[in-house]
LOTIZA-530667 format. One record per residue: x, y, z of N, C-alpha, C in turn. Coordinates in steps of 0.05 Angstrom, whole numbers, padded with zeros to 5 digits, always signed. Example, Ala and Ser with C-alpha at 12.3 -4.5 7.8 and 13.67 -1.06 7.14 Angstrom:
2
+00264-00114+00156+00246-00090+00156+00264-00066+00156
+00257-00045+00142+00273-00021+00143+00258+00001+00157
% end
This chain:
408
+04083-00134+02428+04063-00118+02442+04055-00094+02425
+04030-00084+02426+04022-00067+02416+04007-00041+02426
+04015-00018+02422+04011+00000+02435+03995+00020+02418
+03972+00036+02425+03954+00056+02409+03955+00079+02422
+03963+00102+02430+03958+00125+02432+03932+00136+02423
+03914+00159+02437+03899+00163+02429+03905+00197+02425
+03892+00209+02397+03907+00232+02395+03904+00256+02405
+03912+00278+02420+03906+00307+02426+03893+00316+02394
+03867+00321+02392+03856+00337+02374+03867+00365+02370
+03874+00380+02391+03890+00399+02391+03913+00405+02372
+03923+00377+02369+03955+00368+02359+03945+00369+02329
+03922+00350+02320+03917+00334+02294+03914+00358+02281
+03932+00372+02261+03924+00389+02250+03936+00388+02222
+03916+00379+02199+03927+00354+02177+03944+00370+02159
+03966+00367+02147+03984+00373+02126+03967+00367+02093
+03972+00379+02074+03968+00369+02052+03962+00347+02035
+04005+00344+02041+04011+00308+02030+03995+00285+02048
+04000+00303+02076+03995+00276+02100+03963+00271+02103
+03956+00293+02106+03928+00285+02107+03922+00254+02092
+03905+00235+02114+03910+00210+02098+03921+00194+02086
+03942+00196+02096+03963+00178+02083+03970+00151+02107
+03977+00133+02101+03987+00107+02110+04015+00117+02116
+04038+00120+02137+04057+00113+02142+04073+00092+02159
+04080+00081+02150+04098+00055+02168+04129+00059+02172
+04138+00065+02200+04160+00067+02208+04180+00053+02220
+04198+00045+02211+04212+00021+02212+04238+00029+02235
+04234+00022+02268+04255+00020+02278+04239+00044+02301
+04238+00037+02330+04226+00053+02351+04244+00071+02363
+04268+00073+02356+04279+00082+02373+04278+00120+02368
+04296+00139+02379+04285+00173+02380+04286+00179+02357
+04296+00172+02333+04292+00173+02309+04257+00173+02300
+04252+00142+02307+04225+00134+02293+04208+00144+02313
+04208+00143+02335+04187+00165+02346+04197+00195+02338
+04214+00204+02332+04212+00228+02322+04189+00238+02294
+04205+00212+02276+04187+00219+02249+04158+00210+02252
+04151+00192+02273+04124+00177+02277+04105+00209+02284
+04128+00224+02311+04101+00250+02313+04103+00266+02283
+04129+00272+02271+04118+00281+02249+04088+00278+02232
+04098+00242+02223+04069+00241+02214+04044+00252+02222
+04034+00242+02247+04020+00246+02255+04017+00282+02254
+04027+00300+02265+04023+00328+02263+04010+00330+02238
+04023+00320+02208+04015+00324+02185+03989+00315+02169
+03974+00295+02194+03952+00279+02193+03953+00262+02182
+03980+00245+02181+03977+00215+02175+03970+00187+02192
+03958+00173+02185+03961+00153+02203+03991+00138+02212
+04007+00137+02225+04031+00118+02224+04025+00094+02248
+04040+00080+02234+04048+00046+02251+04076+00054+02253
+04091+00041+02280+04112+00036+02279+04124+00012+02290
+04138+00003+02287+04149-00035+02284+04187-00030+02292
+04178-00033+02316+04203-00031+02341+04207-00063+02349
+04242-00063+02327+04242-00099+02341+04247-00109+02370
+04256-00091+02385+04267-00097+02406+04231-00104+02427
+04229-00123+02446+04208-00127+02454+04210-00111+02481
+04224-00106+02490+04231-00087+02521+04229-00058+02525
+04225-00043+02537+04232-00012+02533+04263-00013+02535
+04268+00016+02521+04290+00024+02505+04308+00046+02519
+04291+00052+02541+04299+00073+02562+04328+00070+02573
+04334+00046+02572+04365+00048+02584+04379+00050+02563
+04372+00046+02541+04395+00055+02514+04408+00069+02518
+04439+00070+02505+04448+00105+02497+04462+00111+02528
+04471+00127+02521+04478+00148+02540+04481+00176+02548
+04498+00202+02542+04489+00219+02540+04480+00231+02517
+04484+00248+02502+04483+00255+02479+04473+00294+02482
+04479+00306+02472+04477+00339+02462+04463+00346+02444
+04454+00366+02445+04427+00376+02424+04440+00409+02427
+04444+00421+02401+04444+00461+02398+04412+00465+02414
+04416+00490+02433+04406+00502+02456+04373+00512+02425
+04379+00518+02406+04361+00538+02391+04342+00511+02387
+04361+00476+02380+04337+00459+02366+04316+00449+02382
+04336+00449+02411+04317+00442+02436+04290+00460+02444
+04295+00477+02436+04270+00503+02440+04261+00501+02424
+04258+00501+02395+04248+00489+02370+04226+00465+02381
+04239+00440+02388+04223+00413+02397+04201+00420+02413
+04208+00433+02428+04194+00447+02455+04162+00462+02446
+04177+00479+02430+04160+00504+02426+04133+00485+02406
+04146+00471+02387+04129+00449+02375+04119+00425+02383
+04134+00421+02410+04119+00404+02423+04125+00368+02412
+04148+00365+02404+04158+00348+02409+04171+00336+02437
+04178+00353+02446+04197+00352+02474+04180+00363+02492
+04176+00359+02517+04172+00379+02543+04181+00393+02551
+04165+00417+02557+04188+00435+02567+04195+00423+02598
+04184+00420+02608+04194+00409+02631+04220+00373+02628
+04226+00367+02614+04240+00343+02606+04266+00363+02618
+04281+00342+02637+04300+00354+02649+04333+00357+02630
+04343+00378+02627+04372+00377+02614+04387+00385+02636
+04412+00384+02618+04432+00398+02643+04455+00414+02627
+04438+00443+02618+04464+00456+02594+04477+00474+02606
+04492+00481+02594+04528+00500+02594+04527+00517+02571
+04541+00534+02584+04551+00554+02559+04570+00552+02553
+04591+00540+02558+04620+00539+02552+04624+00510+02546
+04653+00512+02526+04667+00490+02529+04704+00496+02531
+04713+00473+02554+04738+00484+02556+04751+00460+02554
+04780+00472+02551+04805+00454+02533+04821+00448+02555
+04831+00428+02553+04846+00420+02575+04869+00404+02565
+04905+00400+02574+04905+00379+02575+04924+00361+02593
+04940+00349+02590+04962+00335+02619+04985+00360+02614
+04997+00374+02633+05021+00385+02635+05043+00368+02631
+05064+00375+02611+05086+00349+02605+05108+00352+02631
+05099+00324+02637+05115+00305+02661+05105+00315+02688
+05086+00318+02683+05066+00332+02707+05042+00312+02704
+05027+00311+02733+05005+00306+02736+04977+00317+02734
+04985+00346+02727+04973+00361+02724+04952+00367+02704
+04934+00384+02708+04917+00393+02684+04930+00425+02677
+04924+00423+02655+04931+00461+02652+04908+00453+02621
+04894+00485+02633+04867+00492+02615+04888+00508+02596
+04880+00502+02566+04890+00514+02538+04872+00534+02534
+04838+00539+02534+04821+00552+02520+04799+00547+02532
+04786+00569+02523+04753+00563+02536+04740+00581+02517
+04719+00558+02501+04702+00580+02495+04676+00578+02494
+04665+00599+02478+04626+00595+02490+04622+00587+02465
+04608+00562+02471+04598+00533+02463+04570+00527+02470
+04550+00535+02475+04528+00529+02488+04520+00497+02479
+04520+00479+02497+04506+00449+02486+04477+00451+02506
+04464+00432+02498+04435+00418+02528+04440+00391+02519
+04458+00385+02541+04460+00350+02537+04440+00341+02556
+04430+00319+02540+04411+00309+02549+04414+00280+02562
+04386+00269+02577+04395+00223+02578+04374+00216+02556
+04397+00195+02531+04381+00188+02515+04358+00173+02525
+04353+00159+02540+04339+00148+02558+04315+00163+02559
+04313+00180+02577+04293+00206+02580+04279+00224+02550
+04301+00230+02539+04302+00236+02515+04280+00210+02492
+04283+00193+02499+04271+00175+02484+04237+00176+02495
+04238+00163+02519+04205+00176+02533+04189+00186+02530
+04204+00214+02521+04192+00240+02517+04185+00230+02499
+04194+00225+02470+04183+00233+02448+04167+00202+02445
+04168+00183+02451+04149+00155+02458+04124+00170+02467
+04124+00191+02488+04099+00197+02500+04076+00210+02483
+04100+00228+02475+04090+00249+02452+04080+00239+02424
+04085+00214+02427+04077+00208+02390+04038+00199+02394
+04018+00216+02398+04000+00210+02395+03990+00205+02370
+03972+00177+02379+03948+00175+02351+03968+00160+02331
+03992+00135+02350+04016+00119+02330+04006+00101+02345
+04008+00077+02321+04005+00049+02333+04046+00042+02335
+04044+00026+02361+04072+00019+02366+04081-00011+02375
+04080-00017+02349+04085-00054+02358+04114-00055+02366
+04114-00067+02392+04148-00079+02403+04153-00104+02393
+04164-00111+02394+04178-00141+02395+04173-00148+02361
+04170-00130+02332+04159-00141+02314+04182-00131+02295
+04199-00149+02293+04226-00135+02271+04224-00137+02251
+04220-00117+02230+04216-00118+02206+04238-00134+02185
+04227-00154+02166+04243-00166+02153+04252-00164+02129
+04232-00140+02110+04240-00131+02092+04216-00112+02083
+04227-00095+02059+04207-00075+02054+04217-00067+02031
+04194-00071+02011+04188-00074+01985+04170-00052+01967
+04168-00046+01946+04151-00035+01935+04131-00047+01919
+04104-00035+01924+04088-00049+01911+04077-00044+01886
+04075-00068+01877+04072-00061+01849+04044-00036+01832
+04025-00035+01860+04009-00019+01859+04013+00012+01862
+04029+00012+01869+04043+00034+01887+04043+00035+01919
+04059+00056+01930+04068+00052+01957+04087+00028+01957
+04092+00023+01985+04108+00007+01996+04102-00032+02018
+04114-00036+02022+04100-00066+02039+04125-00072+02055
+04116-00074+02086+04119-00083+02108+04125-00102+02106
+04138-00120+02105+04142-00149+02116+04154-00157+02145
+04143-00163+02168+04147-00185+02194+04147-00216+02186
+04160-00227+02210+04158-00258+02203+04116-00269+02203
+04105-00244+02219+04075-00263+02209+04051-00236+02204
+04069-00217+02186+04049-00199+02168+04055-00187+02154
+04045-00167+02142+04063-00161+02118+04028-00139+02108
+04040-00114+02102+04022-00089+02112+04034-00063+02088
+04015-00053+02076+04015-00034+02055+04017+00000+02062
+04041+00012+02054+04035+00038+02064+04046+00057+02036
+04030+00079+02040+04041+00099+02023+04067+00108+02025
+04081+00117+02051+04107+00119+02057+04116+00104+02077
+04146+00093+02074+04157+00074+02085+04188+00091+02104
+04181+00098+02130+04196+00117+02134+04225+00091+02145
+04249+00084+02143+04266+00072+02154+04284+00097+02172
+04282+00085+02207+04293+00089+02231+04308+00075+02235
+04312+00052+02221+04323+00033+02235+04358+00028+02233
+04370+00043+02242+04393+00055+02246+04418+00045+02217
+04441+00042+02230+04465+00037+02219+04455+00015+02200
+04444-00007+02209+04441-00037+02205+04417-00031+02183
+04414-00012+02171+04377-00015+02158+04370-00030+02145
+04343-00035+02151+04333-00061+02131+04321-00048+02107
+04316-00016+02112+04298-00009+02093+04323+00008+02071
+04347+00015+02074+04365+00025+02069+04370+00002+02049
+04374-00022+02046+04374-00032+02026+04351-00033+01995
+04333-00029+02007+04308-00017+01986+04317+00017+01975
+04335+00030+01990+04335+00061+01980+04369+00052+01960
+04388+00039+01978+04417+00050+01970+04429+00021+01969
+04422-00006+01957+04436-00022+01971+04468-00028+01963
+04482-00028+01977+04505-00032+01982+04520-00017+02002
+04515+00005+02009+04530+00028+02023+04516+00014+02050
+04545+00011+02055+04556+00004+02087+04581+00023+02102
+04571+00016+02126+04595+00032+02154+04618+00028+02141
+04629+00050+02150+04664+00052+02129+04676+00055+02161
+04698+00038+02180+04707+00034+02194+04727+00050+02200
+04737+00078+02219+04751+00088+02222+04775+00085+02236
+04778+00057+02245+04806+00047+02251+04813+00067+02277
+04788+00073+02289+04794+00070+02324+04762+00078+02333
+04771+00069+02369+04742+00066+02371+04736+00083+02397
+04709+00091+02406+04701+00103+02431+04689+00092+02447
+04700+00101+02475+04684+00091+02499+04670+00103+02513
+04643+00097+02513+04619+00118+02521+04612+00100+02549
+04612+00118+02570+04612+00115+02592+04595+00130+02607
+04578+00126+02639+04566+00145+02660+04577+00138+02684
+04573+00156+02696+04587+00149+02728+04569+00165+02742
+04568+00153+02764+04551+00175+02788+04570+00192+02799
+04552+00213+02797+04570+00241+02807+04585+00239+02828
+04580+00216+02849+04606+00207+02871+04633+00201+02856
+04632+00208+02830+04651+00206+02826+04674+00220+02825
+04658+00244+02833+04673+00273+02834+04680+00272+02860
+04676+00263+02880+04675+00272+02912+04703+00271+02911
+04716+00283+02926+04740+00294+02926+04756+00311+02907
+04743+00318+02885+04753+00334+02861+04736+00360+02861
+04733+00373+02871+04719+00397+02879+04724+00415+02851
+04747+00425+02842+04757+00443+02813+04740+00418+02797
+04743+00396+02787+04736+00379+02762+04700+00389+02761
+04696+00383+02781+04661+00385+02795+04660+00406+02788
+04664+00432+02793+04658+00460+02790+04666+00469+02752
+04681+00451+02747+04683+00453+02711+04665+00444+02704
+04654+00416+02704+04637+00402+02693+04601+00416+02698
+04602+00433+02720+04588+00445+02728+04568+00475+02708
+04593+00479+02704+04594+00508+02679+04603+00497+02647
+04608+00484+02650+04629+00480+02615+04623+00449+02601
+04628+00442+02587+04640+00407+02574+04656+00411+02573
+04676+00391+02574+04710+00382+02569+04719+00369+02548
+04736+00388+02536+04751+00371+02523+04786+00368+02530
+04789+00333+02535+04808+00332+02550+04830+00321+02527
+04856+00328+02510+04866+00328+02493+04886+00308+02499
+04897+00288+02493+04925+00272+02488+04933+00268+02470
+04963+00253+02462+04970+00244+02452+04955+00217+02437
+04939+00222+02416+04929+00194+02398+04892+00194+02404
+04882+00218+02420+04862+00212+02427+04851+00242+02445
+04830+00234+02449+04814+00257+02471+04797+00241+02487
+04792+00253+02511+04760+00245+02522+04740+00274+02521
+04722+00270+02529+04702+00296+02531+04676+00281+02550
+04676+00305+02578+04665+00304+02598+04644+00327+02596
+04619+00313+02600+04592+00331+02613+04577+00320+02639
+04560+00336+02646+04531+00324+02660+04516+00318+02648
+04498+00296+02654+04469+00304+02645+04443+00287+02656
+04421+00283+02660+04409+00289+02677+04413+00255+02690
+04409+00248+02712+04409+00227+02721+04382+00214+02734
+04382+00187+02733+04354+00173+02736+04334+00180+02766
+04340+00194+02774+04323+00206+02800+04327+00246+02792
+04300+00253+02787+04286+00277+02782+04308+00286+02802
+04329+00312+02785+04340+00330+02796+04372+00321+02798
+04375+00296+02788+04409+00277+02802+04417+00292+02763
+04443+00278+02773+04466+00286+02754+04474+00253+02750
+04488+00255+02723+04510+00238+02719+04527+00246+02702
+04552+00242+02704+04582+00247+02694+04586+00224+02670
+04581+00243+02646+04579+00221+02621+04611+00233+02607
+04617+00210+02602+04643+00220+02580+04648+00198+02553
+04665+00207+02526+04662+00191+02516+04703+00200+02506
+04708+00165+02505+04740+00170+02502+04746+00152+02473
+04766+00175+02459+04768+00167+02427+04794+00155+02433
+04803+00135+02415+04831+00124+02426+04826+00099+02407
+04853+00087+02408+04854+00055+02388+04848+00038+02407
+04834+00017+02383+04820-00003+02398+04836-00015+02420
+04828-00031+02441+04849-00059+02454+04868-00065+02438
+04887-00084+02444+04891-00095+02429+04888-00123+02424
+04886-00145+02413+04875-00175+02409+04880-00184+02434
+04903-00183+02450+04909-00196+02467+04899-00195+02502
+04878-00173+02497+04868-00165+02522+04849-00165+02528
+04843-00187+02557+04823-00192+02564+04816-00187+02592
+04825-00167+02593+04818-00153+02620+04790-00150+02628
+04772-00139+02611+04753-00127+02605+04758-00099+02596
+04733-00087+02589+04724-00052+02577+04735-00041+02605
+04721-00045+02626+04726-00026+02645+04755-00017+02652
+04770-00036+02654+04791-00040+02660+04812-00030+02639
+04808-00026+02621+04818-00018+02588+04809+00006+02587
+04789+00015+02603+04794+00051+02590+04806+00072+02615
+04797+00048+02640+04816+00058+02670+04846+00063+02656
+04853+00048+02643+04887+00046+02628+04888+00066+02615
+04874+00069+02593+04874+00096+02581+04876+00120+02598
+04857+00118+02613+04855+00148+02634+04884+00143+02647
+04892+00124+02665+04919+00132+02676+04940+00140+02655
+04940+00123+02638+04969+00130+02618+04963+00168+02614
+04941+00177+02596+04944+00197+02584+04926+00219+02601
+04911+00218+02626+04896+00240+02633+04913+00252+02660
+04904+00271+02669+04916+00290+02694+04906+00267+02713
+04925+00264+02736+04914+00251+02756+04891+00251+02771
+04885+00275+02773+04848+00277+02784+04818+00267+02752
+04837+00274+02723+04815+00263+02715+04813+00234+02709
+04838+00216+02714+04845+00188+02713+04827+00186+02738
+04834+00198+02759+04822+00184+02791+04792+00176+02780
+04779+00203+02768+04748+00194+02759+04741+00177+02744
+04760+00176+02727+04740+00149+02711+04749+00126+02719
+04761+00123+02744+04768+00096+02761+04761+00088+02785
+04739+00115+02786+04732+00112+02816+04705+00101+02809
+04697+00074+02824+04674+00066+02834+04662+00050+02810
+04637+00040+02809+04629+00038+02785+04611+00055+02766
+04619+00046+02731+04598+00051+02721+04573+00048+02722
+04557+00073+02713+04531+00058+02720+04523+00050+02684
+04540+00054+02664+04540+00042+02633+04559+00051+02629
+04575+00032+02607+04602+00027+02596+04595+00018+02573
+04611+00023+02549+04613+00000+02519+04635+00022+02502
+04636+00003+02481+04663+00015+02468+04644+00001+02433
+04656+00024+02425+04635+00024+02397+04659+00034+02379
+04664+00012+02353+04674+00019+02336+04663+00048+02320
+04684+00059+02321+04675+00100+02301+04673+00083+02271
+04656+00088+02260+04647+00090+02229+04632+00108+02212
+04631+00111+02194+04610+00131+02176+04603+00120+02149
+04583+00132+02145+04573+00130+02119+04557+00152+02105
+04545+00160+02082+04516+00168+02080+04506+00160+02052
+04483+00163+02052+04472+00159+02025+04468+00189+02012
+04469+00170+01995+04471+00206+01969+04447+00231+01973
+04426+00196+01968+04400+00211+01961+04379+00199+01982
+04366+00214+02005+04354+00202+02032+04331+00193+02031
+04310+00200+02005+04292+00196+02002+04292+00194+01973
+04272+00176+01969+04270+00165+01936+04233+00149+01936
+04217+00170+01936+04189+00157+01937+04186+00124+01930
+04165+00110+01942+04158+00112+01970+04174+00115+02001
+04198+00115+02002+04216+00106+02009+04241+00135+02031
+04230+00139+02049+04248+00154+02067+04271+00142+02083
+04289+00156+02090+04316+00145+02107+04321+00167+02131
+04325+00161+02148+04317+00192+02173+04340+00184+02193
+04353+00195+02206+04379+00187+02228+04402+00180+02213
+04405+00151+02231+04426+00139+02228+04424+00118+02202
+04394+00112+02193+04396+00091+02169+04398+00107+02147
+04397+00135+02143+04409+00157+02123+04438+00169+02121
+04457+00160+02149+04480+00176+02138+04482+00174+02168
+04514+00164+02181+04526+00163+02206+04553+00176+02203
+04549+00198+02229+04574+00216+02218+04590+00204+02248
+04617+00212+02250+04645+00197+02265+04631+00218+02292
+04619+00209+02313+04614+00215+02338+04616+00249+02352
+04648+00257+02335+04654+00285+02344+04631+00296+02332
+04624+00304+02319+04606+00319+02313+04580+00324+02327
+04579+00303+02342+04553+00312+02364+04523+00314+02356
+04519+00292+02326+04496+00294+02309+04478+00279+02312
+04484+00257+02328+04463+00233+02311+04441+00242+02316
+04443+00247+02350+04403+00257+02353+04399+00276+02339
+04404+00295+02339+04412+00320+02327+04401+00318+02299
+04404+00304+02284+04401+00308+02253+04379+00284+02254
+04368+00263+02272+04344+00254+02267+04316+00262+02281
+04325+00287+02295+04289+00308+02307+04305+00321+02288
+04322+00346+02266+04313+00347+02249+04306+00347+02227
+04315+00311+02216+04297+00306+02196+04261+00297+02211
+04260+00305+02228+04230+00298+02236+04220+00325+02229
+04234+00345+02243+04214+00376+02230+04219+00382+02205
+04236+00372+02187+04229+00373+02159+04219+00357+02151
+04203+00335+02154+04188+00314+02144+04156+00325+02149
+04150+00331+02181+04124+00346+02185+04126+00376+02166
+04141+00391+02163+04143+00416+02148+04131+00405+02114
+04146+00391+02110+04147+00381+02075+04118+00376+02072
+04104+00353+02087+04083+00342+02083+04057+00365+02085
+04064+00379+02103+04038+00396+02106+04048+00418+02083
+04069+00426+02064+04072+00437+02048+04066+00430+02024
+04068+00404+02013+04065+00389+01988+04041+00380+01984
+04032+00375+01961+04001+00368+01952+03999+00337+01946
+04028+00323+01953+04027+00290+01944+04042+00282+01963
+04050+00261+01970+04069+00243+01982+04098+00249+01974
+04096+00242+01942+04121+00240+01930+04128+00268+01922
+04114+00280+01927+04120+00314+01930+04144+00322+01950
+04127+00308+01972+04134+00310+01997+04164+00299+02003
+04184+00271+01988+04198+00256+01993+04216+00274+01978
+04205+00279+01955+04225+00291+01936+04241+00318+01951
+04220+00337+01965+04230+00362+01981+04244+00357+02001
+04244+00331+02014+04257+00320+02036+04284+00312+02031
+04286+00299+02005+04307+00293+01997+04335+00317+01994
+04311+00337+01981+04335+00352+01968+04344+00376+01991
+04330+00373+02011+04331+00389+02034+04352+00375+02053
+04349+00344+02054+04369+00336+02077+04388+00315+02067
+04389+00318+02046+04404+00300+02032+04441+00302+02039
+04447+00323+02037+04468+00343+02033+04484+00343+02057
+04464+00356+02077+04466+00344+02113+04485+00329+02125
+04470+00307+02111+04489+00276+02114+04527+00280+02107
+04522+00276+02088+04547+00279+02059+04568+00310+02083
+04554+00325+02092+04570+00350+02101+04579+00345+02128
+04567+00330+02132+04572+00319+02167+04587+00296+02171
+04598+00277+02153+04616+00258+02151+04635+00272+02143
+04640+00290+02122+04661+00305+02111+04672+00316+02147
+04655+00327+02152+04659+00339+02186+04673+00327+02194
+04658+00300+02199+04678+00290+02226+04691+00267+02212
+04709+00258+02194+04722+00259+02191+04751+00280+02196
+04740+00304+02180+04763+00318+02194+04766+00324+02220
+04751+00323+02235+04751+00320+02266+04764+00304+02276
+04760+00271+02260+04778+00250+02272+04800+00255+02262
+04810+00265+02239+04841+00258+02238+04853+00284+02243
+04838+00301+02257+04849+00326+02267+04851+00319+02311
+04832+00305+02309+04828+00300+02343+04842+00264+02357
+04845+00249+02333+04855+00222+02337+04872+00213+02319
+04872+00220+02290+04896+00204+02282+04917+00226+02280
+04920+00252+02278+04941+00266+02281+04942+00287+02300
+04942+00283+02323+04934+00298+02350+04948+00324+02343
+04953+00345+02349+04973+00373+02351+04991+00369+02381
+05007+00377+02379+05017+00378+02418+05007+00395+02435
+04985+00380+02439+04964+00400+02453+04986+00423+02475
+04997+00399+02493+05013+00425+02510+05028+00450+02507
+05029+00448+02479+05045+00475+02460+05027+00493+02448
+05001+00475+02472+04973+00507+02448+04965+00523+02471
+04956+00547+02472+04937+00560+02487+04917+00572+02473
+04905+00591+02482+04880+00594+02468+04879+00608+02438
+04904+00619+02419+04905+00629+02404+04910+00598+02384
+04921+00583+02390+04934+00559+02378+04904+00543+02378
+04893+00547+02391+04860+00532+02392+04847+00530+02375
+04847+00564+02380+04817+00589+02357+04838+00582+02328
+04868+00575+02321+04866+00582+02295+04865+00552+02283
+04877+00528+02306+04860+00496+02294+04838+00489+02292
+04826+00502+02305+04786+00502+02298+04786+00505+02278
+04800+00522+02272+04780+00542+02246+04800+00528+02226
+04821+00520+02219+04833+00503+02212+04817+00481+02199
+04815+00463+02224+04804+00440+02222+04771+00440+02213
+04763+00453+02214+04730+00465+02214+04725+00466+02175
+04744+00487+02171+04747+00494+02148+04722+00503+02127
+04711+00516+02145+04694+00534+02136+04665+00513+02138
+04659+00495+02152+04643+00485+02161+04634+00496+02194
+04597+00508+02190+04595+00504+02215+04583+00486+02231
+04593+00487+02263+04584+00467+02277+04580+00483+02307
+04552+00476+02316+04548+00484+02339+04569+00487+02360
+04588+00461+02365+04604+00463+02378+04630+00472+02375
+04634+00489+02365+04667+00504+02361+04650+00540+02363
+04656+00556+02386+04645+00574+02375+04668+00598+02391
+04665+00626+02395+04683+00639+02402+04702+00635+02427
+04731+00638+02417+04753+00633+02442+04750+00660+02461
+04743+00647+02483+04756+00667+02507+04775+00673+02511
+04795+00705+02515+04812+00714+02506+04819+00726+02547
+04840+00714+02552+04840+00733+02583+04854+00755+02571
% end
C-alpha cells in the first residue's frame, strides 16, 4: 500500500544539502518516520519502504523519552503537544525485605522521565511526516551504491535511485550491511520481559498505585530487577502499568509459557503486593526479548546513513532506543539545512552521532553487570549506598535517569 501525504507549506522550509534531494528510507517504524520528517523539513523529497503490510500501532510497549527532548519534538513539531504522556519526577528504589514479604523503599530520587505508548508515539510521528511517500508491505531487499553516484533501492519488483539512503530498519539492517558489514547483536546472556497490564491491576494495592502514580520503580533482586511505570493507555485519558523484568532466560525445559515464567519470577523475588500485580488478570502485551548490543563505529559513510537501532543497540537499561532515534532525526534535519552537499551533510552526521552509539553500549553494559550479572545486596543499601553505586556504576557517564538522591 501506498501512502502520500500532502505537505503543510508552512513546514516546507528547504535546508541547503536537502533542498532537492532524493531520500529513501529504509524501515517505517519511529525511527524512519522520524528521519522521513527530517527530510522533509530540510526540503527533500523522501520515500519510505515499511515491510510490514499492517499498521504498527500495537508494536512496542512502553518506552521513556528526557522531559527537555520531548519539548524539543514538540516545540519543532515532530510530536503534538497534545499526544498524551504520563511523566514523573521521581524515581524510587525498592526492594523485598529479607524473609519478609515486604517492600522497604532504599532511595528516591528526582529522575524526571515522559514515558510514553510506543504505539501512540508511532502515529504521531506517521501523521506528522508530511509531503513522504509511505509504501507498506514493500521490504527492502538490498541497497547498493550506484555507480553514478547516490544509492539504489532494491524490492522484490523495483528498484529506485536516491541521493541518500537513510537505513531505519532496526537490529536486523539490510542497509547496515552496505555501511558496516559484519557487525552483529553481541548477546548478553540474559533476557527481558516487557509487559502491560490494565491498571485493574492495581485494585487492591492502593500504596503500589499511589507510587506508580508519582515515581518509576525500580524493583531490585537478587540476579535481576524489574522497573514499573504508567503510560498512556488505548482510551484518551486510561493508564497502563508497563514494566520490564531483567533476569536469565527460562530454562530449555520449560514450557509453561512467558506468562507463566515471569508470574514465577515475580513470586520467587518481588514483595508480595508487587508479585500479586504482575499475576493478576491478564496481559494486555507480553514477550521476552533477548538483551543484546552492538554499534557501528562510523553511522554514516555517504551515500549511506544508519539512524536508531540499525546504527548501534544499547542493553535496554539505558532507556535509549527511541531516545537516540528522534535524536538522530534532529541532527539529520539540523546537518542538512546547514551543509551545502549531501555528503557534507553525512559526514557532520557522522561525526556528531557516531560516538553516541559506542557511549551508550559502554553504558549499559555497565548497567547490566552492575543491575543483573552482579546485583549488590540491595537490602544492605539505603539511600547513601544508592547515590554512591550510581555514581559508581555511571562512572562519569551521564544519563537522564540517575539524577539527585533524596536525603530524609
Amino acid at each position: 500500500m501506498n501512502e502520500r501525504h500532502t505537505q503543510d507549506p508552512e513546514k516546507a522550509v528547504a535546508g541547503l544539502a536537502g533542498a532537492g534531494l532524493r531520500i529513501g528510507v529504509v524501515g517505517g517504524s519511529v525511527a524512519g518516520c522520524a528521519m522521513a520528517i527530517a527530510g522533509t523539513r530540510a526540503g527533500a523529497e523522501v520515500t519510505v519502504y515499511e515491510r510490514s503490510d499492517g499498521a504498527l500501532e500495537d508494536r512496542g510497549f512502553g518506552i521513556v523519552v528526557p522531559p527537555p527532548l520531548h519539548r524539543e519534538l514538540v516545540a519543532a513539531r515532530y510530536l503534538d503537544a497534545g499526544m498524551e504522556t504520563a511523566p514523573v519526577p521521581s524515581r524510587v528504589w525498592l526492594t523485598r525485605e529479607p524473609g519478609r514479604q515486604h517492600a522497604r523503599e532504599l532511595a528516591r530520587h528526582e529522575s524526571a522521565v515522559t514515558p510514553c505508548h510506543w504505539g501512540l508515539l508511532w502515529r504521531t510521528l506517521r501523521a506528522n511526516a508530511d509531503g513522504v511517500t509511505y509504501h507498506r508491505g514493500r521490504p527492502v531487499t538490498e541497497v547498493l551504491r550506484h555507480p553514478s553516484g547516490g544509492a539504489v533501492i532494491r524490492t522484490a519488483d523495483s528498484e529506485e535511485r536516491y541521493d541518500i539512503v537513510v537505513g531505519a530498519d532496526g537490529s536486523r539492517s539490510v542497509t547496515r550491511a552496505a555501511v558496516a558489514p559484519g557487525v552483529l547483536p553481541v548477546p548478553a546472556g540474559y533476557v527481558v520481559w516487557r509487559g502491560t497490564l490494565p491498571l485493574d491491576a492495581l485494585a487492591g494495592h492502593p500504596d503500589q498505585l499511589e507510587r506508580v502514580r508519582t515515581a518509576w520503580i525500580t524493583l531490585g533482586f537478587r540476579g535481576g530487577h524489574g522497573v514499573f511505570y504508567l503510560i498512556p493507555g488505548p482510551v484518551e485519558g486510561s493508564r497502563l502499568l508497563a514494566y520490564a523484568i531483567y533476569g536469565p532466560p527460562p530454562p530449555p525445559s520449560w514450557t509453561a509459557g512467558r506468562e507463566e515464567y515471569v508470574r514465577r519470577v515475580a513470586e520467587e523475588h518481588f514483595p508480595a503486593d508487587w508479585a500479586g500485580i504482575v499475576g493478576r488478570g491478564a496481559h494486555t502485551s507480553l514477550a521476552c526479548h533477548d538483551v543484546t548490543d552492538f554499534h557501528v563505529s562510523r553511522v554514516a559513510e555517504p551515500p549511506f546513513l544508519l539512524a536508531g537501532d540499525a546504527a548501534s543497540v544499547t542493553r535496554p537499561h539505558t532507556a535509549s532506543g527511541a531516545t537516540k532515534a528522534l535524536q538522530d532525526a534532529l541532527c539529520l534535519e539540523r546537518v542538512l539545512r546547514a551543509s551545502s552537499s549531501a555528503d557534507e551533510a553525512l559526514v557532520r552526521f557522522a561525526d556528531e552521532r557516531s560516538d553516541e552509539g559506542a557511549r551508550l553500549v559502554a553504558l549499559g553494559r555497565r548497567l547490566g553487570h552492575a543491575m543483573v550479572e552482579r546485583t549488590p545486596d540491595w537490602a544492605a543499601m539505603g539511600a547513601a549506598e544508592i547515590e554512591e553505586w550510581s555514581r559508581s556504576t555511571l562512572d562519569g557517564a551521564g544519563s537522564y535517569l540517575y539524577g539527585g538522591v533524596q536525603r530524609e
